[in-house]
DSSP file (Angstrom, degrees, kcal/mol; ACC not computed):
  #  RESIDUE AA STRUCTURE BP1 BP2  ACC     N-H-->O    O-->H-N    N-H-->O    O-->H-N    TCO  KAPPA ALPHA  PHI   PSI    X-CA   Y-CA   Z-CA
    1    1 A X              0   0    0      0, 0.0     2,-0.2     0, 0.0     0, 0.0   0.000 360.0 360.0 360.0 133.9   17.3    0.7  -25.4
    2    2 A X        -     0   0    0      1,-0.0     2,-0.3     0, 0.0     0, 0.0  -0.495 360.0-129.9 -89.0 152.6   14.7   -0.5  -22.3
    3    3 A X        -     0   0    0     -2,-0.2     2,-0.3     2,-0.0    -1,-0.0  -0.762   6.7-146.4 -89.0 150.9   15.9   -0.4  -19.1
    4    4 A X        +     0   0    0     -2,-0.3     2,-0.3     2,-0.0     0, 0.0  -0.725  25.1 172.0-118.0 157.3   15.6   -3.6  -16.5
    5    5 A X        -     0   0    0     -2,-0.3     2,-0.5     2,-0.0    -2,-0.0  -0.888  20.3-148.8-175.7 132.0   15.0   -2.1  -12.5
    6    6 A X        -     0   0    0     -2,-0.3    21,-1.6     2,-0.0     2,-0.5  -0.880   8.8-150.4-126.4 151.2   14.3   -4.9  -10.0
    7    7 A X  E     -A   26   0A   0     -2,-0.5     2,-0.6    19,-0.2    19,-0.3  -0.946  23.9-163.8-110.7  97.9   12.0   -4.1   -6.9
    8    8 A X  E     -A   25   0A   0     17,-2.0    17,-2.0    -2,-0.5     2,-0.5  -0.898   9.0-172.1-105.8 110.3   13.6   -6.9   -4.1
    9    9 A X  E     -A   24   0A   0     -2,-0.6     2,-0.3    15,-0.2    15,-0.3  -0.949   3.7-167.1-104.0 118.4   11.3   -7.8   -0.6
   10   10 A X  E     -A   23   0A   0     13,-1.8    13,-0.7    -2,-0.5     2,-0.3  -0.933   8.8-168.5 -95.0 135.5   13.3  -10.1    2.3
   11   11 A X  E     -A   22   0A   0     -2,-0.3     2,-0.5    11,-0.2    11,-0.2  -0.996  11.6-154.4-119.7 122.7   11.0  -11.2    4.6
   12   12 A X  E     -A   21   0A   0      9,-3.5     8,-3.5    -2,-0.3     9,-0.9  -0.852  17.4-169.0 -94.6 124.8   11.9  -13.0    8.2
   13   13 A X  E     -A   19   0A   0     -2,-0.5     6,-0.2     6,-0.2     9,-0.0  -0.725  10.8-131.3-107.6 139.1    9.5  -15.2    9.4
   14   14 A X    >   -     0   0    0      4,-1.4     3,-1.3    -2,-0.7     6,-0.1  -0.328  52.1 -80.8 -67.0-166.9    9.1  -17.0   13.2
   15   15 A X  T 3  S+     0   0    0      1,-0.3    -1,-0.1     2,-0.1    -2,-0.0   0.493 132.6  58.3 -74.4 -17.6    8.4  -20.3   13.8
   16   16 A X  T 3  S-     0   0    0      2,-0.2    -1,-0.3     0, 0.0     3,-0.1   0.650 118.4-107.6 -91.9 -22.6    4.3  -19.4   13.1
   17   17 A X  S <  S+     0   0    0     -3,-1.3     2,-0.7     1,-0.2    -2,-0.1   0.525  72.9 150.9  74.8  38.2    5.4  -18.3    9.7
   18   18 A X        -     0   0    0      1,-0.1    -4,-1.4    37,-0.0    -1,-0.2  -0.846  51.9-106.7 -75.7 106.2    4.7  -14.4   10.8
   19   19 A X  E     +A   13   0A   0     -2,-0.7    39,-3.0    -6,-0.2    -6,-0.2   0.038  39.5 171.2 -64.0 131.5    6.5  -11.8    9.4
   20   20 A X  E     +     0   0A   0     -8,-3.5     2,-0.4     1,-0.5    -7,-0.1   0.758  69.2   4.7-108.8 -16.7    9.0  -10.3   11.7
   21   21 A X  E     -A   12   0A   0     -9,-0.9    -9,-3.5     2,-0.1    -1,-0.5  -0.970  58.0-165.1-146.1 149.3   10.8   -8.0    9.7
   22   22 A X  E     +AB  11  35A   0     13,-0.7    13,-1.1    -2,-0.4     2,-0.2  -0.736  13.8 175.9-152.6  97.1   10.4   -7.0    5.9
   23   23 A X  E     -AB  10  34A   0    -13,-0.7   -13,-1.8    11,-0.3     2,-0.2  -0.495   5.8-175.1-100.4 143.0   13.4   -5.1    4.2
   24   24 A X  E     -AB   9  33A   0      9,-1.5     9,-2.3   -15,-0.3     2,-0.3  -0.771  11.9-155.3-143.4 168.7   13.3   -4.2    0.5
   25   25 A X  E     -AB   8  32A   0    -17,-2.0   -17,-2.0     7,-0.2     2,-0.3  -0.840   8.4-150.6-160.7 161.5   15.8   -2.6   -2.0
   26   26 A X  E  >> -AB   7  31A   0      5,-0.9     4,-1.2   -19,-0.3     5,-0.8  -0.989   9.3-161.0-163.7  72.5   15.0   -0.7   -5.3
   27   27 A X  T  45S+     0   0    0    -21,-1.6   -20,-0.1    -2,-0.3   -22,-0.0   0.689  82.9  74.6 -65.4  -5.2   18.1   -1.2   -7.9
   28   28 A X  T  45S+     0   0    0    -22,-0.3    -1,-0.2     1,-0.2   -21,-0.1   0.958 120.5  10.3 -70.3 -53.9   17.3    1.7  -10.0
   29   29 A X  T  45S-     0   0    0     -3,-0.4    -1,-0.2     2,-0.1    -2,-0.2   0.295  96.7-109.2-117.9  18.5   18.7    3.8   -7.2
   30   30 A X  T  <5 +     0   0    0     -4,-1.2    -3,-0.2     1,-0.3    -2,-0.1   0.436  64.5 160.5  91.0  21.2   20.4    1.8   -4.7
   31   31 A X  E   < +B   26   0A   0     -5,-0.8    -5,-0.9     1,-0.0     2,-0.3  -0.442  11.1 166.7 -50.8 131.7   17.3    2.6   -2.0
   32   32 A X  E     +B   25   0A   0     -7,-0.2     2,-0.3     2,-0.0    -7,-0.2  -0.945   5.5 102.2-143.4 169.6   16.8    0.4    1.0
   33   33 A X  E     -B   24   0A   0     -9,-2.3    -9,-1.5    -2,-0.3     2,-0.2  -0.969  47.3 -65.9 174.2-160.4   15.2   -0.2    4.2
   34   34 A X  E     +B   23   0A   0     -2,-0.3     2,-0.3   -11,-0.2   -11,-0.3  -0.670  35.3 167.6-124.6 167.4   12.9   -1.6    6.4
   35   35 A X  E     -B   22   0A   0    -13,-1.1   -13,-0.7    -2,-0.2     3,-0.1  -0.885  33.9-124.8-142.7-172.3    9.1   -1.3    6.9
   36   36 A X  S    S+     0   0    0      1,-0.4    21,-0.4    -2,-0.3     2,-0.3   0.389  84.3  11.3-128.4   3.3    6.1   -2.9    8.7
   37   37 A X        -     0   0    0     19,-0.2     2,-0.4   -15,-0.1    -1,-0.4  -0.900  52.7-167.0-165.8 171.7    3.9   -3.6    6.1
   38   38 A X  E     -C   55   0B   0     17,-1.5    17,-1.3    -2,-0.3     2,-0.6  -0.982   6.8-162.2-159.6 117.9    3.5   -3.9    2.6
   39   39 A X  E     +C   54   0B   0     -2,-0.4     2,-0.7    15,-0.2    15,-0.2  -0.895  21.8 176.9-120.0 118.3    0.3   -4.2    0.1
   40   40 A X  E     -C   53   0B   0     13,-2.2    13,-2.4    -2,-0.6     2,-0.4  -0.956   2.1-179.6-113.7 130.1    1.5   -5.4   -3.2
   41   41 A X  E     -C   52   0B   0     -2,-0.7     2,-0.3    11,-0.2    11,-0.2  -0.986   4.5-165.1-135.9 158.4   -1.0   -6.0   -5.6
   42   42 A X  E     -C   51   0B   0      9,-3.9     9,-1.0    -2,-0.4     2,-0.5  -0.811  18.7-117.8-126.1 165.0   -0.7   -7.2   -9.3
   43   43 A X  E     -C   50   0B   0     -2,-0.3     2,-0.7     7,-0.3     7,-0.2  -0.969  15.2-170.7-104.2 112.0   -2.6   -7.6  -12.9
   44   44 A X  E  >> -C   49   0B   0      5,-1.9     4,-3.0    -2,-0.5     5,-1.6  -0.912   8.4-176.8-104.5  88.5   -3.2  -10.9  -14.2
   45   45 A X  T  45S+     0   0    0     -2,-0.7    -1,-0.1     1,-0.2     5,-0.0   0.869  77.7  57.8 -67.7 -29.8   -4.4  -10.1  -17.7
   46   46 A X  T  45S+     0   0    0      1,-0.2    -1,-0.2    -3,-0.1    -2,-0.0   0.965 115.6  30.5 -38.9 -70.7   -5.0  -13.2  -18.5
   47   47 A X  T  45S-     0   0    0      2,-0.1    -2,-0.2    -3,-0.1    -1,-0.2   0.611  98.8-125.9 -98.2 -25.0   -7.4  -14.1  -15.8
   48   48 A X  T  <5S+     0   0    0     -4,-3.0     2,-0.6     1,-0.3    -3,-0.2   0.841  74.9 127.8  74.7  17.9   -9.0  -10.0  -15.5
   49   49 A X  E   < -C   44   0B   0     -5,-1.6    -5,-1.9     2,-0.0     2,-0.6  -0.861  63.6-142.0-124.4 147.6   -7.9  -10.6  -11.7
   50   50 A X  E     -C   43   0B   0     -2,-0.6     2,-0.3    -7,-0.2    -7,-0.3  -0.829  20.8-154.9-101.2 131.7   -5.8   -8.5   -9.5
   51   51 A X  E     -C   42   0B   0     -9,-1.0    -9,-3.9    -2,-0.6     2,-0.3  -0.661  12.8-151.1-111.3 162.5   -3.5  -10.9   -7.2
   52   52 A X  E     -C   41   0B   0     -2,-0.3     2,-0.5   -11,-0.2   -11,-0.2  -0.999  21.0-157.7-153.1 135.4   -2.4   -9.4   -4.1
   53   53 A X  E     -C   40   0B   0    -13,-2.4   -13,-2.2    -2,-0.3     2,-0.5  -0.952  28.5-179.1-108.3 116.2    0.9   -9.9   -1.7
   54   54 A X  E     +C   39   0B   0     -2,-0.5     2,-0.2   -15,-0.2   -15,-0.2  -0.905  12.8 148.0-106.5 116.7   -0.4   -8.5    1.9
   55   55 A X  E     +C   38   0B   0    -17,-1.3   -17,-1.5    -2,-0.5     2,-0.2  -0.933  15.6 161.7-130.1 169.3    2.0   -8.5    4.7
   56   56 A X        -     0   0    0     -2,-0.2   -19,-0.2   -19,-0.2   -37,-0.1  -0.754  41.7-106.8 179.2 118.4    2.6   -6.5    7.7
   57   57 A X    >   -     0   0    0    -21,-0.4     3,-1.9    -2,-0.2     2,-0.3  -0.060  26.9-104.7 -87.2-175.8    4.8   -7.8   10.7
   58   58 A X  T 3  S+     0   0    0    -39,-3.0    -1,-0.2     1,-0.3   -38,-0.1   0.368 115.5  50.8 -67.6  12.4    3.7   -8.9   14.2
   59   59 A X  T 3  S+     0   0    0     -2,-0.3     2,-0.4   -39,-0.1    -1,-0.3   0.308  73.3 126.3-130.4  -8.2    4.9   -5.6   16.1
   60   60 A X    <   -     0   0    0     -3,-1.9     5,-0.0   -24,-0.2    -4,-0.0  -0.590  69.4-119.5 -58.5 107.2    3.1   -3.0   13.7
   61   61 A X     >  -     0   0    0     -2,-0.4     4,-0.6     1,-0.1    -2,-0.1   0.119  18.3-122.6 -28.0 149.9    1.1   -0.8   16.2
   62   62 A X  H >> S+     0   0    0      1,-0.2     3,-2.7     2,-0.1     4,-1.4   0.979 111.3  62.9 -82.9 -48.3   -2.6   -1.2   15.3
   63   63 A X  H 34 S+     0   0    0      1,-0.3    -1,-0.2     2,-0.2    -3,-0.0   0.499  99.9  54.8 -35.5 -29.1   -2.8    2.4   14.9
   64   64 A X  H 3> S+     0   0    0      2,-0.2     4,-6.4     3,-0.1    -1,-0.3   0.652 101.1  52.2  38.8-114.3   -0.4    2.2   12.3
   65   65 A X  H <X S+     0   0    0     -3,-2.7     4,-1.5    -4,-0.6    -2,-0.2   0.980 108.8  53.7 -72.2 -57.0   -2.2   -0.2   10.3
   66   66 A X  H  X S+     0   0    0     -4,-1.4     4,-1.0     2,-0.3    -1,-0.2   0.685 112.9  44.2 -48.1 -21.5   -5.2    2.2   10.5
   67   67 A X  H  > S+     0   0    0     -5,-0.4     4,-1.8     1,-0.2     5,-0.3   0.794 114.3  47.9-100.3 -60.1   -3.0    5.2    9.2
   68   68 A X  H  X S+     0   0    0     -4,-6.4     4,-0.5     1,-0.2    -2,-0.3   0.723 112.6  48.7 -80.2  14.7   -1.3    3.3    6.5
   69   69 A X  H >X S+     0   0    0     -4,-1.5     4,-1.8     3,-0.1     3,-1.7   0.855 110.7  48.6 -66.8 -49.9   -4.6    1.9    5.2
   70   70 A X  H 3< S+     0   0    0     -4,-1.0     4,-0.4     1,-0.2    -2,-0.2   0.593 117.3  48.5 -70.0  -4.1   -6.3    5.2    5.2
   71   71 A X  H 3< S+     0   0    0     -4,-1.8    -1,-0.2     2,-0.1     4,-0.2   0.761 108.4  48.8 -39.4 -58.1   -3.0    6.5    3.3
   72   72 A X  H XX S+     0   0    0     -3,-1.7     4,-3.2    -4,-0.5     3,-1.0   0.845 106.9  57.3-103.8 -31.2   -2.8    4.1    1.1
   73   73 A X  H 3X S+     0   0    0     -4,-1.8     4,-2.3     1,-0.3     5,-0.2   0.855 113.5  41.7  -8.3 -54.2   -6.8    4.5    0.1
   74   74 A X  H 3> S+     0   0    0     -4,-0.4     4,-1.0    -5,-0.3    -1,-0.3   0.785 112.7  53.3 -94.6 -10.3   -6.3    8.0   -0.7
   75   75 A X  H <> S+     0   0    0     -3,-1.0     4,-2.6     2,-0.2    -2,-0.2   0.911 110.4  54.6 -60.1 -51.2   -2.5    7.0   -2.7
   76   76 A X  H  X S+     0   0    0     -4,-3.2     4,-2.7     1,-0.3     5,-0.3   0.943 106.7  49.1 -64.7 -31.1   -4.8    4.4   -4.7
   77   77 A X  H  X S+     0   0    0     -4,-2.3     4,-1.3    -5,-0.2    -1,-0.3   0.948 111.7  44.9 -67.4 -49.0   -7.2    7.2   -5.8
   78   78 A X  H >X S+     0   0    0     -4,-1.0     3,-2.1     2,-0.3     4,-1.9   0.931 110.3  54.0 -40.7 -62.3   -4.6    9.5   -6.9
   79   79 A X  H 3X S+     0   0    0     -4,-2.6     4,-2.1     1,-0.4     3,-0.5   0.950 116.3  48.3 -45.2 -72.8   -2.8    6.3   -8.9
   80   80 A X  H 3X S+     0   0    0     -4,-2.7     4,-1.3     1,-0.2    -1,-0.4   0.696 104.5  53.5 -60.0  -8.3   -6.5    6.1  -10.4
   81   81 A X  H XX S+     0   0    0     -3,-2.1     4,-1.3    -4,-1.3     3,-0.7   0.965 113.6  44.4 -85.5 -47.4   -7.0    9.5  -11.3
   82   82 A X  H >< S+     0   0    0     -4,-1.9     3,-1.1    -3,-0.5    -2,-0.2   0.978 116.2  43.6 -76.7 -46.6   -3.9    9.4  -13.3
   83   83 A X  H 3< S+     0   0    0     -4,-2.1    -1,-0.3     1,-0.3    -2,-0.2   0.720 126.7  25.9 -37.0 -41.9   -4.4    6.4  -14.9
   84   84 A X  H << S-     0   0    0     -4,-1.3     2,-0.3    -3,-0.7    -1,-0.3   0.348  87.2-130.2-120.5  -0.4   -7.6    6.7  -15.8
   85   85 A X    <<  +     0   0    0     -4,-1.3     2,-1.5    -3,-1.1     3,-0.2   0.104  61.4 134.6  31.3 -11.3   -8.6   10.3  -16.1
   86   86 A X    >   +     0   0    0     -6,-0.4     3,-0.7    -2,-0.3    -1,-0.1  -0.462  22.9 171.1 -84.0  79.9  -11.6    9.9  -13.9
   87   87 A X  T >> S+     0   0    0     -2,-1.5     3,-4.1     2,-0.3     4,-1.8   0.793  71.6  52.8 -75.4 -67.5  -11.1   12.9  -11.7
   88   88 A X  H 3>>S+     0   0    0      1,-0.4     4,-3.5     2,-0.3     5,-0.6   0.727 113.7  41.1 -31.9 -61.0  -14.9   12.4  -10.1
   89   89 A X  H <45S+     0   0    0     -3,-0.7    -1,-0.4     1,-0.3    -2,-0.3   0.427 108.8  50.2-105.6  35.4  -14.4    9.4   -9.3
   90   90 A X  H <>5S+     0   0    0     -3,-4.1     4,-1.7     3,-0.1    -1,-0.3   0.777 111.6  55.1 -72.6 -44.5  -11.1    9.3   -8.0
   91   91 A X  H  X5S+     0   0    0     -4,-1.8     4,-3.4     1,-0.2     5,-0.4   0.926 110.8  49.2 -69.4 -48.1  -12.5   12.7   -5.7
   92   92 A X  H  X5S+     0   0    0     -4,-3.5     4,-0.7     2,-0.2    -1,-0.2   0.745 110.8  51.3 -66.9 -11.5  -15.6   10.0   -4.3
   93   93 A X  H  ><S+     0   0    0     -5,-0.6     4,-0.5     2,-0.2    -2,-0.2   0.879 110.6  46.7 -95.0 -28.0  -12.9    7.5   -3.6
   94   94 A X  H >X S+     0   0    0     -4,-1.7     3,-2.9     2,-0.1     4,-2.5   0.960 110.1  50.7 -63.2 -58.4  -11.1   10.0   -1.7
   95   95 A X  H 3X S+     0   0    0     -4,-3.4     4,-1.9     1,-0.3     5,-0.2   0.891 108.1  52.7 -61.3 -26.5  -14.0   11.3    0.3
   96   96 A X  H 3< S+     0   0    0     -4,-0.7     4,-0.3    -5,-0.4    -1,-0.3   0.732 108.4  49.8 -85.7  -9.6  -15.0    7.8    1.3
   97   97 A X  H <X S+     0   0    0     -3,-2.9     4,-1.8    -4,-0.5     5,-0.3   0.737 109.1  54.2 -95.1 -22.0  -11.4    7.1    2.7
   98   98 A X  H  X S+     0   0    0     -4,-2.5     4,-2.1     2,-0.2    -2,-0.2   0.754 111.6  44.7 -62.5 -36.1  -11.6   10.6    4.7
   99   99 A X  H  X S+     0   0    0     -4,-1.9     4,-1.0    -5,-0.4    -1,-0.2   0.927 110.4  51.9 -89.1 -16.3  -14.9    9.3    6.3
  100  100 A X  H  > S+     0   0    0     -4,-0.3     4,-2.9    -5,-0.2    -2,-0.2   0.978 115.7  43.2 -73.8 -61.5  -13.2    5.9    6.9
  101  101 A X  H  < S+     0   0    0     -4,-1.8     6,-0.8     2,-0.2     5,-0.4   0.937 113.9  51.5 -67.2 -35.1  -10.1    8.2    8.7
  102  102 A X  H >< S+     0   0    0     -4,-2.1     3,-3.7    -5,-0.3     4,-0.3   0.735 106.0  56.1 -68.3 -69.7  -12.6   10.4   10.5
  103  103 A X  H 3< S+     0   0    0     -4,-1.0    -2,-0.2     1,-0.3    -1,-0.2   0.494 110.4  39.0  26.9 -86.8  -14.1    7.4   11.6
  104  104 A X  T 3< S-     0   0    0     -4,-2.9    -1,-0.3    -5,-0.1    -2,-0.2  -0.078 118.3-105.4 -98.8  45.4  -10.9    6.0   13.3
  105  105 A X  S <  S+     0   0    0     -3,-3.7    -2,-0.1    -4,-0.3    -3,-0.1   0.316  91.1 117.7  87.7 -16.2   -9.8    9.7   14.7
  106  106 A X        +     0   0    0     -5,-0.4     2,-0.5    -4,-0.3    -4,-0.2   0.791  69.9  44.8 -96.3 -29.8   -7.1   10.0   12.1
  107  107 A X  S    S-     0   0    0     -6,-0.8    -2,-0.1    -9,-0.2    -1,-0.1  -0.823  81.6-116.0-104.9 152.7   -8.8   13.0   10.5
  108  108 A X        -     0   0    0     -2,-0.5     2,-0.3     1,-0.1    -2,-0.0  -0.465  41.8-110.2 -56.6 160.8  -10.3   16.0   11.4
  109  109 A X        -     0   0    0      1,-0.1    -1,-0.1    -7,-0.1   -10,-0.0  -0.709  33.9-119.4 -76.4 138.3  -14.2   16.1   10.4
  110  110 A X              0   0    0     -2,-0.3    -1,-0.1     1,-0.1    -3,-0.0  -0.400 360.0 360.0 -83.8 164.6  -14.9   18.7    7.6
  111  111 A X              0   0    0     -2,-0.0    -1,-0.1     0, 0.0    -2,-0.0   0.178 360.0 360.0-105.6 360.0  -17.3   21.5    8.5
């Protein structure tokens, strides 16, 4: 028997159509809460294109945004190393989001 599990995003926007708040819920396990931004991306097999939700609202510190990009850089290389097995270059996709975070201060520089 399959299971069904729904992923739910609310978004408020102002008058500019800018996100001010963006709440989600999770039915598998009754999660919810609020965030300040969100990258959703999908697979369109059909087309061989990846479509992509970006949002992130108008009070998200830029500093932030800089920590959860460089975050989520080094989540997607993990997500590809399992997916794919391809350790290497999951480990070059990492290193190049570590110079991206030394870059903006967020990591230390390796020695």
């Amino acid at each position: 028997m399959s299971k069904k599990s729904e992923i739910t995003f609310s978004i408020e926007l102002d008058e500019n159509h800018v996100p001010e708040t963006i709440e989600w819920s999770a039915s598998d396990n009754g999660e919810k809460g609020k965030c300040k931004a969100t990258m959703l991306t999908m697979w369109d097999e059909n087309e061989k294109n990846t479509l992509r939700i970006d949002l992130w609202t108008k009070d998200m510190p830029v500093d932030d945004m800089k920590l959860y990009t460089y975050q989520s850089m080094i989540t997607m290389a993990d997500t590809f190393a399992r997916a794919t097995g391809e350790d290497e270059i999951a480990k070059e996709m990492r290193e190049f989001a570590n110079k991206i975070g030394e870059k903006m201060d967020l990591v230390r520089k390796a020695n």
